[in-house]
N, C-alpha and C positions, 0 to 999 in steps of 0.2 A: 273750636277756639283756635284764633291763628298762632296763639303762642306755644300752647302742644304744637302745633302742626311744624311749627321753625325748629320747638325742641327734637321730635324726629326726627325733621331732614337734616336738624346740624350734627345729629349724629350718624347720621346713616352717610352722608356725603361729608361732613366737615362742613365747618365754617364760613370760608370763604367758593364755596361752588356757587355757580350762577345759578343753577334752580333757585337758591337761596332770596336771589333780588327782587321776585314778584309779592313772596312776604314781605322783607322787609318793606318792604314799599307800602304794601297794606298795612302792615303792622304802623308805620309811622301817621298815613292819613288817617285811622280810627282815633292816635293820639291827637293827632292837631283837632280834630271833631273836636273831641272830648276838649280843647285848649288847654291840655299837656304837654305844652311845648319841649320842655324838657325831655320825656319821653321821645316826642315824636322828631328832636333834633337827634338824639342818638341813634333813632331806624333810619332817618332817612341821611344820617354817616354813613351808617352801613350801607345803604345802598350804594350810595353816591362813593366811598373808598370800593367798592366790588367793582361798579364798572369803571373805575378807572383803572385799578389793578387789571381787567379781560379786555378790554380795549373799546367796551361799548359805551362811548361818551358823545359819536356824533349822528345822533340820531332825535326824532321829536320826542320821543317817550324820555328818554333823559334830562334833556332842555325842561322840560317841564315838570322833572322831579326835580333840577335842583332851583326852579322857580319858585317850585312849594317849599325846599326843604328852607330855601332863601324867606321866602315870607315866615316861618317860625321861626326861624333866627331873629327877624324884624321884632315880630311878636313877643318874642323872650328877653329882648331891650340888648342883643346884639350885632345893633346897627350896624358895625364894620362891617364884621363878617358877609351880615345880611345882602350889602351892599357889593359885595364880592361875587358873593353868587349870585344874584342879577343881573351882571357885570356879566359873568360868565354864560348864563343862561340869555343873553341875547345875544353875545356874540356866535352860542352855537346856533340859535333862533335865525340869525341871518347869513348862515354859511348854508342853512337848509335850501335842500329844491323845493320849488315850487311856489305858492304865496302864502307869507305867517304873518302878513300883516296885522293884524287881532293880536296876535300872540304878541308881536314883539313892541305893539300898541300898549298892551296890558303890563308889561315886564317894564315900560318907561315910565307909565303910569305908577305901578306898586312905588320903581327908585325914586319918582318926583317926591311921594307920600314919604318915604321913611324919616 
């Protein structure tokens, strides 16, 4: 169960330690699954306040958590917001090496939709 596993390591490291980010991360897409948005907006907080408190914000793997954590937002009828982090998630989307075009296709696509 990933939710023992987060309780362990939040005690064994604390709270905010980056081991911590790869649960939360899971922790939140099981909730979106389930369309728990509510849940899965408060893990994928957590994620998302972690790596910007450690400084891992300009990478793919981020860009694409706050895509998702943006589309529950969307989902949960927090259009601002949602729209914020889309906003944010392409502009790291297009600061990336190499080609994201899909990605940054799909993140224009999601904002047209909201």
């Amino acid at each position: 169960n990933m939710l023992k596993a987060l309780d362990i390591q939040s005690k064994a490291y604390g709270d905010r330690h980056p081991n911590l980010g790869t649960l939360y991360q899971n922790i939140a897409d099981l909730y979106a699954a389930q369309q728990n948005y509510n849940e899965a907006i408060a893990y994928f907080r957590k994620f998302y306040d972690l790596c910007k408190d450690t400084g891992y914000t300009e990478n793919g793997n981020f860009a694409f958590m706050v895509f998702r954590f943006a589309s529950a937002l969307g989902k949960a009828g927090n259009k601002y917001e949602a729209m914020e982090k889309y906003r944010e998630a392409l502009d790291i989307a297009k600061r990336l090496p190499g080609n994201h075009s899909k990605f940054i296709a799909d993140i224009e696509k999601a904002m047209a939709e909201l």
